[in-house]
C-alpha positions in Angstrom: -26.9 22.2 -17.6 -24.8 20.5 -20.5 -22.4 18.8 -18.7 -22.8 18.1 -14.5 -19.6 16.5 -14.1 -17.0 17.8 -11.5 -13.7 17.4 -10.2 -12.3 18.4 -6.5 -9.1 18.3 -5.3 -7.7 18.7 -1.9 -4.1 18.5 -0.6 -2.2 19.0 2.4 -0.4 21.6 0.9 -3.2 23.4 2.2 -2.3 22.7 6.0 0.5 23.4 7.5 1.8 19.7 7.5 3.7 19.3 3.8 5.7 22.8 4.7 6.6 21.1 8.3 8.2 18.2 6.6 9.7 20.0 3.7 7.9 18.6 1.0 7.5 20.3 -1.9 3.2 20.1 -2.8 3.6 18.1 -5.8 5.3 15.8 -3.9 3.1 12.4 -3.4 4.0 12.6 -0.2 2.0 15.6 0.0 -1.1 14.0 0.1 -4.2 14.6 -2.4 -7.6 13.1 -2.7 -9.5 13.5 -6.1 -13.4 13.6 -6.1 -15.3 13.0 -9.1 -18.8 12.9 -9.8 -22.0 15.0 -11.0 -23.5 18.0 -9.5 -26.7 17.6 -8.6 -29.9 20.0 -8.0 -31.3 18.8 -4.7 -35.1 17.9 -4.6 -37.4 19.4 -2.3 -37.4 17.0 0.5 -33.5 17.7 0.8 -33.4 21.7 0.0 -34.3 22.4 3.7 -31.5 20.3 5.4 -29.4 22.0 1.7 -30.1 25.3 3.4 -29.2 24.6 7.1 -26.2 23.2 6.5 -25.1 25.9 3.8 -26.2 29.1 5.4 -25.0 27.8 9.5 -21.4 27.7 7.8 -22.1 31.0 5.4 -24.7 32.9 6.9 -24.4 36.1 4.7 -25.1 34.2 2.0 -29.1 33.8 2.7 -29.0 37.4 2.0 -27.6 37.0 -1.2 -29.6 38.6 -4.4 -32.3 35.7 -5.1 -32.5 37.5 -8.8 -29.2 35.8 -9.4 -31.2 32.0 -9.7 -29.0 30.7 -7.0 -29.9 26.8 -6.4 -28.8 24.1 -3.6 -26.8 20.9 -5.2 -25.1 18.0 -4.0 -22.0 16.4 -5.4 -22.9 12.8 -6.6 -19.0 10.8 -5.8 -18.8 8.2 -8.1 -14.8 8.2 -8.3 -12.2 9.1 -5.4 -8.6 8.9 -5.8 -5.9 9.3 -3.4 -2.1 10.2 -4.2 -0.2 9.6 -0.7 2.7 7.9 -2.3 4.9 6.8 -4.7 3.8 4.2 -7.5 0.3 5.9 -8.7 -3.4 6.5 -7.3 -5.4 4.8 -4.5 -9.0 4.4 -5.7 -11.1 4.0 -2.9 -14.9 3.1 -3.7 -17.4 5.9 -2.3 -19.2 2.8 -0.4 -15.8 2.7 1.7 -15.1 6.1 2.2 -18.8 6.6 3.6 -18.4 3.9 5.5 -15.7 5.5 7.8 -16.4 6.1 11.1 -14.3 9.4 12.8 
């Protein structure tokens, strides 16, 4: 409630592909991405699709103690940063990381 920023970081230390190639995980070859942002309580008009998407992935968590004042948020990107080499950080803009199509 004080302060809604947040950081997340994933690497490919956590698949199987840095141990395949012998890198060590703080190696920048060992890929990371670096979200920042705010967390976000969702309004109303978004808690359903909040709920759908959450509990299809977790579904023993919509029998979770409601007591415990359990709320759906998003994470607002307003910084990403990738470190996939040598020589510092990649920022990439969250316009263009959106953007991507699979």
């Amino acid at each position: 409630q004080i302060n809604s920023n947040a950081s997340l970081t994933v690497s490919l230390a956590q698949t199987p592909y840095c141990k395949k190639h012998r890198y060590d995980p703080q190696n920048p070859l060992c890929a990371h991405i670096i979200f920042c942002g705010s967390i976000v309580k969702v309004n109303d008009s978004e808690a359903d699709l909040a709920k759908k998407a959450l509990f299809s992935r977790h579904p023993e968590m919509e029998s979770w103690p409601k007591d415990h004042n359990w709320f759906f948020a998003k994470f607002n990107i307003t910084n990403i940063w990738v470190l996939d080499y040598f020589g510092g950080l990649k920022i990439v803009t969250p316009e263009d990381y959106y953007s991507v199509k699979p």
